[in-house]
GUTI-778656 format. One record per residue (C-alpha): x, y, z. Coordinates in steps of 0.02 Angstrom, whole numbers, padded with zeros to 5 digits, always signed. Each point is the difference from the previous one (the first is absolute). Layout:
BEGIN
XYZ...
This chain:
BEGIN
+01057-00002+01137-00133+00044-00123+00082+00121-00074+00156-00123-00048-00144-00103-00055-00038+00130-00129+00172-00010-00072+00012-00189-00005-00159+00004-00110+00069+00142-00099+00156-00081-00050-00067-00180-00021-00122+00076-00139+00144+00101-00073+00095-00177+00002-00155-00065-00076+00021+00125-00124+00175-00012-00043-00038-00209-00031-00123+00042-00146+00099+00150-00062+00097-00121-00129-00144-00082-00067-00107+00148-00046+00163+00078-00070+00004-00135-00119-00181-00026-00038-00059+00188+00010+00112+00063-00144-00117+00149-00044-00029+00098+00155+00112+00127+00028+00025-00045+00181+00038-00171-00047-00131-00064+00115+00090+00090+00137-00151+00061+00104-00100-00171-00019+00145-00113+00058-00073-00007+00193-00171-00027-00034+00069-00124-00137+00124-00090+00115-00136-00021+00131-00134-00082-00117+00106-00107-00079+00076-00053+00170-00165-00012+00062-00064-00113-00138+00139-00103-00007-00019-00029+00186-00204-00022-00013+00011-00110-00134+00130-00135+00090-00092+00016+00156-00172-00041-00086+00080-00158-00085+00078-00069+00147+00175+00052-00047+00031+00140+00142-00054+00024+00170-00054+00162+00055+00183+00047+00083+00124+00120-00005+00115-00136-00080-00138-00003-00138+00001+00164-00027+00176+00033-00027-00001-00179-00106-00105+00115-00126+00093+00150+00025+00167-00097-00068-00109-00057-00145-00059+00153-00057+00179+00088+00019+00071-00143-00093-00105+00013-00148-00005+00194+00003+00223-00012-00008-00026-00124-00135-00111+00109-00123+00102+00157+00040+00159-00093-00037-00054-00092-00152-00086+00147-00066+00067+00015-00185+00004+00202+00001+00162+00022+00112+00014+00187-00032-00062+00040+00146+00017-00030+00179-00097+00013+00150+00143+00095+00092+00013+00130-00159-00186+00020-00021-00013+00056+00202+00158+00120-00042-00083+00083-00143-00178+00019+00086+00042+00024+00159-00119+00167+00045-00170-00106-00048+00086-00145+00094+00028+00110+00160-00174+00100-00031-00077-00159-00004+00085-00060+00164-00044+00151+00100-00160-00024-00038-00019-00166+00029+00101+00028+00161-00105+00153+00071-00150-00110-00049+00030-00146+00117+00069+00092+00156-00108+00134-00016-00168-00101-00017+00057-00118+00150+00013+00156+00113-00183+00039-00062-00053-00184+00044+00107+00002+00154-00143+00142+00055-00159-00099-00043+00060-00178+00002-00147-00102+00081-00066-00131-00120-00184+00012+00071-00102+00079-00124-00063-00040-00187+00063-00153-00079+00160+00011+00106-00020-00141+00120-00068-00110-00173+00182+00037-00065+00110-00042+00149-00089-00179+00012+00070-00018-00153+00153+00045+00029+00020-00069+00137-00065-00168-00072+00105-00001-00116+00164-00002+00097-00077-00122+00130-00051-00137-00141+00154-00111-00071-00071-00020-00157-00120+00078-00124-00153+00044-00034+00020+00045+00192-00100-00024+00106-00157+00108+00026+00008+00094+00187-00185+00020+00003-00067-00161-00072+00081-00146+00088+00043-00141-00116+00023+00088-00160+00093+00106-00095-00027+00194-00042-00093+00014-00159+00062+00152-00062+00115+00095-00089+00146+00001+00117+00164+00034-00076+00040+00155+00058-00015-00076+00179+00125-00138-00050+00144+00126-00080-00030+00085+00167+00012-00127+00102+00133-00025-00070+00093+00153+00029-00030-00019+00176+00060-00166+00057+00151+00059-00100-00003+00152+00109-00027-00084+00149-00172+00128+00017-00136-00057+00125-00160+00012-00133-00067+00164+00099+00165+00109-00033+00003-00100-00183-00172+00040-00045+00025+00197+00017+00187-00011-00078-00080-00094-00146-00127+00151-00030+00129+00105+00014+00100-00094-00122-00131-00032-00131-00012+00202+00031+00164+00013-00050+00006-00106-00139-00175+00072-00086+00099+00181-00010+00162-00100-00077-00089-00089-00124-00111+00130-00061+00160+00140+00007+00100-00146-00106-00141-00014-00138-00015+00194-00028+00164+00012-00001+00000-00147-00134-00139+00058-00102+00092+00181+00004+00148-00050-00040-00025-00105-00123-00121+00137-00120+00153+00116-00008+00164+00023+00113-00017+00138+00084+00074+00112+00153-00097-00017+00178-00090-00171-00049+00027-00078+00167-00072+00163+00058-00156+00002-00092-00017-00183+00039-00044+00030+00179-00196+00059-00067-00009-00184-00002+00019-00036+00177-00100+00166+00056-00143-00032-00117-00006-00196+00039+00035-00010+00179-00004+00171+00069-00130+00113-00060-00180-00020+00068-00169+00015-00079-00072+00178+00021-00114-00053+00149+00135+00057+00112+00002+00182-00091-00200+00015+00022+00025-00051+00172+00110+00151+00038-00107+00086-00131-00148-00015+00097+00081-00016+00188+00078+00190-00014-00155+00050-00055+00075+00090-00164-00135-00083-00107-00137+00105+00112+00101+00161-00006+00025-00010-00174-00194-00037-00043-00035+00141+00125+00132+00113-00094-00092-00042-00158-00147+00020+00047+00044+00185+00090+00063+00054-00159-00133-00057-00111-00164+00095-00050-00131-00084+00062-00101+00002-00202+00144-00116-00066-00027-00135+00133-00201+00019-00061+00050-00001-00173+00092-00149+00030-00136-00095+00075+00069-00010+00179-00121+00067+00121+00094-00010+00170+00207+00036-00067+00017-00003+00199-00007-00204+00008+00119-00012-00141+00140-00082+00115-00114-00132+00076-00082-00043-00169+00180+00001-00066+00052-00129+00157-00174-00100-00051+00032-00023-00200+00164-00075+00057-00084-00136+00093+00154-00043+00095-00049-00071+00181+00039+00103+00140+00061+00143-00119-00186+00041-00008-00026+00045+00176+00002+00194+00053+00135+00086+00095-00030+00141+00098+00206+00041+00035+00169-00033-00057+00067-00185+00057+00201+00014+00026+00090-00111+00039-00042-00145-00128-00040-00112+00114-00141+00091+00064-00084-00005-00189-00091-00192+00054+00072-00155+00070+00091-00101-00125-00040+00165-00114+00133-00082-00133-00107-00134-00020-00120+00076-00083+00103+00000-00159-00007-00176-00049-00182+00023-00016-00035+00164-00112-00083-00134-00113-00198+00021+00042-00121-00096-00071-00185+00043-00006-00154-00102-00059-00106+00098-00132-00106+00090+00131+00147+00063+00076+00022-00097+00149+00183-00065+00048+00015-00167+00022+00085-00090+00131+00155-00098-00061+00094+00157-00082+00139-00052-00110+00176+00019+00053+00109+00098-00078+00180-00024+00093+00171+00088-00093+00176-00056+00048+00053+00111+00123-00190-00034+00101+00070-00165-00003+00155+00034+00081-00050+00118+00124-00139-00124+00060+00116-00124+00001-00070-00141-00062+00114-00136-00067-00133-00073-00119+00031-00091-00163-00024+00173-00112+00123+00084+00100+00131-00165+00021-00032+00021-00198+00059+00160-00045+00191-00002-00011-00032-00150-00131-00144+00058-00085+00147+00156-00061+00112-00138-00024-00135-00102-00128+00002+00198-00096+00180-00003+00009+00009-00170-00094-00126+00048-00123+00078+00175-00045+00160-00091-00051-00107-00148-00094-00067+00148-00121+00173+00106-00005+00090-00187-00064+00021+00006-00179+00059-00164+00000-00087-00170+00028-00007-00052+00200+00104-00131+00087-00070-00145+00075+00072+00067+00152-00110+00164-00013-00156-00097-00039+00030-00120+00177+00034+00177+00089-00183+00063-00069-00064-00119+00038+00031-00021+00171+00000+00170+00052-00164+00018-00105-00070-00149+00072+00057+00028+00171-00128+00164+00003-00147-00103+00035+00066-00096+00134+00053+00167+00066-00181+00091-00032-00104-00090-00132-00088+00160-00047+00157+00061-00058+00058-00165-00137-00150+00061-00131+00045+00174+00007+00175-00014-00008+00003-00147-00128-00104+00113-00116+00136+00104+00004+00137-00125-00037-00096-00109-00142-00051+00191-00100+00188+00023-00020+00015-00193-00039-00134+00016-00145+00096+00156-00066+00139-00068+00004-00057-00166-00105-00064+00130-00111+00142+00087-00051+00145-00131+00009+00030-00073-00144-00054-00184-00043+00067-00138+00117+00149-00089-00089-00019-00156+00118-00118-00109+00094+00104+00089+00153-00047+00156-00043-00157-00051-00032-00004-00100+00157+00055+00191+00125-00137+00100-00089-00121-00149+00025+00051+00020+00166+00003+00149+00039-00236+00000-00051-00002-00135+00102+00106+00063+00163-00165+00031+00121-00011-00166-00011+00187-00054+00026-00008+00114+00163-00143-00098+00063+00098-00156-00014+00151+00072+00069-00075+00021+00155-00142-00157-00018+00030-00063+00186-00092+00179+00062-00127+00021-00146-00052-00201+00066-00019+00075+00175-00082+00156-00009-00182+00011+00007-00092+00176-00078-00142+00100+00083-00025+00052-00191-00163-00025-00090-00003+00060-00148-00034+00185-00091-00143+00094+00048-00083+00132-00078-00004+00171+00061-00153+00102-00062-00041+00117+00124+00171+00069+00091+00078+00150-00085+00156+00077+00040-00039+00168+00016+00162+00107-00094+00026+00114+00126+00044-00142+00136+00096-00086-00139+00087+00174-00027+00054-00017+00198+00066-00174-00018+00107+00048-00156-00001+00187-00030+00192+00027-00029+00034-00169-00106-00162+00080-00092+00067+00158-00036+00156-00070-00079-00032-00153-00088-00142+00099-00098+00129+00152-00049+00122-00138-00045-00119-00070-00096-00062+00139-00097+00181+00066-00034+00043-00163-00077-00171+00026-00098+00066+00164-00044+00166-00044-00057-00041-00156-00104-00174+00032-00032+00029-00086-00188+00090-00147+00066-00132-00078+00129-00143-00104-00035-00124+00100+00013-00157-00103-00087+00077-00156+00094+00009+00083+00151-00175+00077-00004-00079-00170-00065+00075-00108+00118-00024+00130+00154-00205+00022-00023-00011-00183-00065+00087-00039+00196-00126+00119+00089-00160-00080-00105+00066-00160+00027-00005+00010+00193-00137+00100-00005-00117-00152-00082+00094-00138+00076-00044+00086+00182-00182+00024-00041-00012-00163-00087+00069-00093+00154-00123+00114+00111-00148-00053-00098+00035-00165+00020+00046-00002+00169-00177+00087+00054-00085-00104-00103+00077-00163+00069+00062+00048+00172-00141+00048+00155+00174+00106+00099+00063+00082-00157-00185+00054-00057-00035+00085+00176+00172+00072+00003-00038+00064-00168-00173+00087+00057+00056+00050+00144+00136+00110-00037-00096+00056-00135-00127+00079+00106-00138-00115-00066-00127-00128+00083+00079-00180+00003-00126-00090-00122-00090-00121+00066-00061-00082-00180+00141-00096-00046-00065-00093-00143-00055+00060-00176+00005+00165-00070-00024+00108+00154+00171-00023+00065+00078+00006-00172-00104+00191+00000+00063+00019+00191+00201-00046-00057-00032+00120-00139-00046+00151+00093+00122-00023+00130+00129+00006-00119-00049+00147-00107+00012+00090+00184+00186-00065+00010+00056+00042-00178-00069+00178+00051+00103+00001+00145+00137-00065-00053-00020+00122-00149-00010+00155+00124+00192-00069+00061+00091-00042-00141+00136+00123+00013+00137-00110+00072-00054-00120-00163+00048+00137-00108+00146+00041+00079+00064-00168+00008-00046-00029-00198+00092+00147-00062+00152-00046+00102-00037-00188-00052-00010+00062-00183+00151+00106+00004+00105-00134+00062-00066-00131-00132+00025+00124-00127+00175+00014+00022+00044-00185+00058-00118-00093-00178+00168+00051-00116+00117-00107+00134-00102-00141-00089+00063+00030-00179+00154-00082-00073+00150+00129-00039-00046-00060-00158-00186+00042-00017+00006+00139-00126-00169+00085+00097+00135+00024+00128+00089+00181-00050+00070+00057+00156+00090-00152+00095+00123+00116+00102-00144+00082+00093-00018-00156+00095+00112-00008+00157+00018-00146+00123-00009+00136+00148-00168+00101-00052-00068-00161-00099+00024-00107+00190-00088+00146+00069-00136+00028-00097-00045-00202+00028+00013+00039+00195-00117+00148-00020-00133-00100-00085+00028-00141+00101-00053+00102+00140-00143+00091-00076-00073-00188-00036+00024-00033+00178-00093+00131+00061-00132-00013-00155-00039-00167+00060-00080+00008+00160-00152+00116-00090-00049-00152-00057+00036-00147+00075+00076-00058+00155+00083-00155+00075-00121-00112+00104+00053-00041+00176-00061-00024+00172-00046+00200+00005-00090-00027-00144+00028+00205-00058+00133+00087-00082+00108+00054+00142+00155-00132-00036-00006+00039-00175+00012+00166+00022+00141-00037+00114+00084-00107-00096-00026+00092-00178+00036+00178+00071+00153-00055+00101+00090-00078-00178-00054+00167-00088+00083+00101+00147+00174-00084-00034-00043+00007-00199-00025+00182-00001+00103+00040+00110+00162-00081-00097-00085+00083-00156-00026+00180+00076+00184-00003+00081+00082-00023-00208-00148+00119-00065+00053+00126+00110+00174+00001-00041-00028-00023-00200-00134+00129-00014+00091+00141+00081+00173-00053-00104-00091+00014-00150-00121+00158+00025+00050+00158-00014+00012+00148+00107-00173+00032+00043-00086-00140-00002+00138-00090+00110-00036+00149+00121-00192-00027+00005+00035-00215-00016+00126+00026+00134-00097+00104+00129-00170-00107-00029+00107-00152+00051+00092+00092+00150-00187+00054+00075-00064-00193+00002+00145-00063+00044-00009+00121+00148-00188-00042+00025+00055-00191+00007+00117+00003+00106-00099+00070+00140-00047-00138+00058+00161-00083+00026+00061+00173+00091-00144-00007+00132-00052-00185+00017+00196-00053+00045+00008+00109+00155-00177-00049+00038+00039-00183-00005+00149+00018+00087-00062+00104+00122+00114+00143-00064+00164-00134+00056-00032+00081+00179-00040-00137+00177-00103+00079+00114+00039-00048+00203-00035-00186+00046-00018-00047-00204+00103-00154-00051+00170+00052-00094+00021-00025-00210+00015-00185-00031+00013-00097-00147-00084-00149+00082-00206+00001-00080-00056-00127+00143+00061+00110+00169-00178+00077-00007-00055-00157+00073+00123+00035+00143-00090+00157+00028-00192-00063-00008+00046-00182+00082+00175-00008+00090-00028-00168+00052-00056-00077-00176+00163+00054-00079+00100-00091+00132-00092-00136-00037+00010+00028-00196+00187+00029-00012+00010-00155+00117-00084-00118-00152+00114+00078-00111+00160-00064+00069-00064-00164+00086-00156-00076-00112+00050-00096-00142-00062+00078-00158-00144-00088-00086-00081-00035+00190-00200+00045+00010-00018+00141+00111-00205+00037+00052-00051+00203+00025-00140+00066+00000-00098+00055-00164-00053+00161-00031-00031+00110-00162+00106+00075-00140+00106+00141+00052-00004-00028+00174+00138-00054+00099-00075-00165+00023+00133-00137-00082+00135+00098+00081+00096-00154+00047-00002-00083-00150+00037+00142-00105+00146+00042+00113+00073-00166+00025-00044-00089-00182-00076-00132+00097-00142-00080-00057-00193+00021+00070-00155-00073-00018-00073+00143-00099+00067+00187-00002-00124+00148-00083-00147-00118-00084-00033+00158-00107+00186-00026-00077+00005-00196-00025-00178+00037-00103+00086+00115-00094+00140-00093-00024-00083-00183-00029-00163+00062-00124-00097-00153-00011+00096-00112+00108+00003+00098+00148-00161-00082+00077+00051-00178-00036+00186+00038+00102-00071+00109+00135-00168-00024+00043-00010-00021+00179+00163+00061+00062-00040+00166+00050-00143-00084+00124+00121-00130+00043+00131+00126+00057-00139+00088+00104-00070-00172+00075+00167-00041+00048+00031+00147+00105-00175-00006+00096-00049-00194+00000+00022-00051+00193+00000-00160-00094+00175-00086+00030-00068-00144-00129-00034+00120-00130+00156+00109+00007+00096-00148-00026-00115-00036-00149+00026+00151-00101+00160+00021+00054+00039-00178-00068-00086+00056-00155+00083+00148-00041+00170-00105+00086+00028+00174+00079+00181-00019+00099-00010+00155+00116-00144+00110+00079+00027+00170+00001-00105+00083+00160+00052+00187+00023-00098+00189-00009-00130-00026-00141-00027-00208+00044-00045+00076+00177-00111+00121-00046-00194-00050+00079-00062+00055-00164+00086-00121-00098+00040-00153+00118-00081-00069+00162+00098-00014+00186-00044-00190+00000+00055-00017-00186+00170+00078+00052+00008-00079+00163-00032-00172-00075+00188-00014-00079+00074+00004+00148-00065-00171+00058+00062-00078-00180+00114+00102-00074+00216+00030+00012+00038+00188+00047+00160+00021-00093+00003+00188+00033-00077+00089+00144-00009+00188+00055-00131+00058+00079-00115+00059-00142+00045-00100-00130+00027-00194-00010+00066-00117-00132-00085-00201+00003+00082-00147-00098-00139-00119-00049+00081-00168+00055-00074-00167-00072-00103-00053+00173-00154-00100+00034-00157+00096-00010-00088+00013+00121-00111+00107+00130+00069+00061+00167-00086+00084+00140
């Protein structure tokens, strides 16, 4: 049954597909592909929006009749523009006939994608761990609330404040499908999976294909998907590294072979602790520890041992010391094989659409269309609702090609033309109305920009994170150096490169200064990781002396690890270099060379430096939130750069070795071979060991599809009980559980069923509701608890009335002595409805009685 569910989801999304095909035909003129590869993720935002947007005004209801409403729309307007299109010459039929192998190419890999990444969830399915449970709520929400915003599963009486879009386009998909939300919510990973290697094959393949024709470009276009969504960082490779013990026996060859005078001459004293001090100036945790033998099988390396590589990222304070909240540093396919549906994974297939878009924007020589600016924008604009870290990033992208593009097109002849390249400066804004009814909802944990003075990334660890994108993007960029050395901007380049790095160099030091001089937390912060005495004279000019000297101890430190600045400023200064002469007009007579200058290397080079800014940022400053470090902007910085470089890296690869010759291609070619080998490591042992190397041992439960059967296992009763809400409780009914922490199973029932409670995981709703979060929840959590262990029949009713809870849920974790009291249990027998009995778990309906005591 699961299985056919696989194939009902794969064909409704190639449907979806085949519904947007005819619009991006006619409104993606320049990509090769004809906007082949985006269609899906195209047909399912704009089907999505469409259907969002009516249900927000009051227009739809959350239905399948809705849904398909919206579908029809879409079609209709996508037959109309392909059929009205004034360039007949070419039809959808004869464009599939005459590109048929990157068509199939495409499809197999979009095809062994999906199935094959639902057998790998169909072996670790249970939502129960990380932010899982957080992203079936709202799912499940969703597709139990009848309009939108829907309703919020953990916060009675309101509506999620977040960025839930992805949860509504898959929703979607399954009450189209017919899925229950467990089997969805792994079919949907599998299927943003899928579409994440599509979209990032179709772009290669565009960019590719549209720098030169040439043989075995649907071939070469499959670095995208490997280097995107495939390939690892190299934690996995030092893992191995280190667990086979070939980094001792190769220090202990070393050192066997070396005369003892050149390890003296060379300042080392003891050459026989060269592996462990190798192990320690890596600073990666657990990777420091000794090993006395070899550790086969994987699994036996540590417990969760692929982990470890979302956090090679350590920060230290300036004596050395790590600190506590270590920034996260999570790649695609981390995401995927943790399984996490969260916003910056639901983003990905459209995120490659949004490059898609703007790829064809800079290859269009002519003017664009109304109809091209309304697609921008909404697929632009639909990014933050999808994950608002990525709308900045992405927009950056979009309005640089918009700018060039005002640039170098001749003068507007009308106020319409005039009008679309007003428009197209001012689109952030546009997408921000085009989806107003969530931008009025959502509420932001964000504070503001922090500075960062004292947290270096140390280049090594960066090296881990990034090493193959490294390794190519800075040989691309030196052999376009090389080969139009008198072309690029090289005073403009260098000026505006060191003028960046000075600029956030005083603004960060400047804001630090101020802060410590103003703020009590940021001054001890300051002193404190600076190894220095908090001050305890905070008036005149002791603590201006104090500030000083703490911060000549920073600069020094920061001084001593300043490599990854460098690194990041030459590759920075190469890429301005070449992009300054996109600003000149073809008729700027400083402008000698205007052929040098292709759309495929010039969209590129603007990726390249858009990542090295993203991962320049964080040294030195950092988004304020409720963890008050840099972790999330790591996260979110390093996880745009990922897909960035990785796009990037795929087309280098391919254009550097067509254009080198013999040897260097050799030596390019076999660098890139060994860290691609070294990154994909860790996708070649952490798969088994997630999966348990697809083996069942005796008495474990068969492969299912279905994320919530765990329950089954750890409370057999509760999930009778839980699938007996889903089918009989109308949606939208209160349901009281008990409260427990984040990422525990505690809001099981509400997650599962979409029905609301009084409060799920406190530590989420603060997240989620910044400021606001004490004013709409204070008080529930001890509520909840007081409910459960009052032998009070006059105050149950009271906070049940309060919180106009409609059911009581009483089953393993309401039980527990630890959490409730017998007489608090017993108690709703004497007032309550059992609606569902077994004999662990029970099911009350609060009716509308008289309170009052009984014996």
């Amino acid at each position: 049954m699961e299985a056919l569910q696989v194939l009902i989801w794969y064909f409704l999304v190639i449907a979806f597909g085949l519904l947007a095909w005819p619009l991006a035909f006619r409104l993606l003129p320049e990509l090769p592909d004809r906007g082949y590869s985006l269609s899906r993720a195209l047909g399912l935002l704009l089907v999505g929006y469409l259907f969002w947007l009516l249900c927000s005004l009051g227009l739809l209801q959350n239905t399948t009749g809705g849904m398909l409403f919206s579908i029809l729309v879409v079609g209709g307007i996508g037959l109309w523009a392909y059929f009205t299109r004034p360039d007949r010459g070419e039809s959808l039929v004869s464009w599939l006939v005459e590109h048929i192998k990157p068509v199939l190419v495409g499809e197999g890999l979009f095809f062994l994608a999906f199935v094959g990444w639902a057998v790998v969830r169909a072996y670790n399915p249970a939502l129960d761990h990380t932010e899982k449970p957080m992203e079936l709520a709202f799912l499940s929400g969703i597709r139990g609330s009848s309009v939108f915003p829907p309703l919020d599963p953990w916060l009675a009486g309101y509506s999620i404040s977040y960025y839930y879009f992805g949860y509504v386009i898959m929703a979607m998909l399954a009450d189209l499908a017919g899925t229950s939300t467990g089997v969805a919510f792994n079919i949907g990973v599998a299927l943003l999976f899928a579409l994440m290697l599509l979209g990032s094959y179709g772009l290669v393949y565009n960019l590719v294909t549209k720098e030169q024709e040439r043989i075995g470009a649907a071939v070469s276009a499959l670095l995208g998907p490997l280097l995107i969504g495939i390939m690892g960082n190299l934690e996995g490779f030092l893992e191995l590294f280190k667990a086979s013990m070939i980094g001792a026996n190769f220090w202990r060859w070393v050192i066997s072979s070396t005369d003892i005078r050149f390890w003296r001459l060379v300042g080392i004293k003891n050459p026989s602790l060269l592996d462990d001090n190798f192990w320690q100036w890596l600073d990666i945790e657990n990777l420091t520890e000794p090993l006395s033998k070899v550790l086969w099988p994987p699994d036996q390396w540590r417990f969760w041992w692929w982990w470890r590589a979302s956090r090679v990222i350590r920060d230290q304070d300036i004596t050395g010391e790590a600190i506590g909240l270590q920034p996260i540093d999570e790649f695609p396919f981390f995401s995927f094989l943790l399984g996490d549906m969260h916003p910056h994974v639901l983003a990905l297939p459209f995120v490659l659409l949004a490059l898609g878009l703007a790829f064809n924007v800079l290859c269009q020589k002519r003017r664009l269309s109304w109809p091209q600016l309304g697609l921008l924008t909404i697929c632009f604009g639909g990014l933050a609702f999808l994950n608002i870290s990525d709308w900045p990033i992405y927009f950056f992208v979009l309005i640089s090609i918009l700018i060039v593009r005002l640039i170098r097109e001749e003068k507007p002849a009308s106020w319409e033309e005039w009008a679309r390249s007003v428009y197209g400066l001012i689109m952030p804004v546009a997408g921000m109305l085009a989806y107003l009814p969530w931008h009025i909802s959502y509420r932001s944990q964000i504070g503001g920009i922090l500075p960062n003075l004292v947290f270096a990334t140390r280049l090594h660890q960066f090296f881990v994170m990034f090493g193959p994108f490294l390794i190519v993007i800075v040989w691309f960029l030196i052999d376009l150096a090389i080969r139009q050395c008198g072309k690029l901007a090289w005073r403009d380049g260098i000026l505006l490169g060191i003028g960046l790095l000075i600029s956030l160099a005083v603004s960060t030091f400047g804001m630090g200064i101020v802060a410590a001089k103003l703020d009590p937390g940021t001054r001890g912060f300051l002193f404190t990781n600076a190894g220095l005495p908090v001050p305890t004279d905070t008036y005149g000019n002791g603590l201006w002396n104090q500030i000083v000297q703490a911060i000549q101890i920073i600069i020094h430190h920061r001084l001593n690890h300043s490599l990854i600045l460098l690194l990041l400023i030459v590759i920075i200064i190469l890429a301005l270099a070449y992009l300054l002469p996109l600003l000149r007009r073809p008729d700027d007579p400083s402008r000698e060379h205007p052929s040098f200058l292709s759309p495929s290397t010039s969209f590129v080079v603007l990726l390249i430096l858009t990542g090295a800014l993203l991962t320049l940022g964080p040294e030195f400053l950092y988004i304020r939130d409720v963890f008050s470090h840099r972790l999330n902007t790591i996260f979110k910085f390093y996880y745009a750069a990922w897909v960035l470089w990785g796009i990037a890296s795929a087309y280098a690869i391919h254009a550097v070795l067509c254009r080198s010759g013999y040897i260097l291609r050799f030596v390019f070619g076999g660098t890139v071979v060994v860290f691609l080998m070294a990154g994909l490591v860790y996708p070649s042992f952490a798969i088994p060991t997630r999966t348990g190397g697809f083996t069942r041992a005796p008495g474990e439960p068969s492969p299912t599809l279905d994320g919530i059967a765990f329950i089954e296992q750890l409370y057999p009763s509760d999930y009778m009980a839980i699938l007996w809400l889903q089918q009989n409780i109308e949606p939208g009914s209160i349901v009281l559980e008990a409260v427990g922490g984040s990422y525990t199973i505690h809001g099981r029932v509400s997650a599962s069923t979409g029905l609301p409670t009084v409060i799920g995981w406190p530590g989420h709703e603060d997240q989620w509701r910044g400021d606001l979060f004490n004013e709409l929840a204070e008080g529930r959590e001890e509520a909840v608890r007081e409910i459960y262990n009052t032998p009070s029949i006059i105050r149950a009713q009271e906070l049940l009335a309060q919180y106009r809870v409609n059911y009581v849920f009483v089953g393993a974790l309401e039980r527990n002595p630890f959490y409730a009291s017998p007489a608090g249990i017993e108690k709703f027998e004497r007032f309550l409805t059992a609606v569902y009995q077994d004999s662990e778990t029970t099911i009350y309906r609060v009716d509308d009685v008289p309170m009052k005591e009984t014996p």
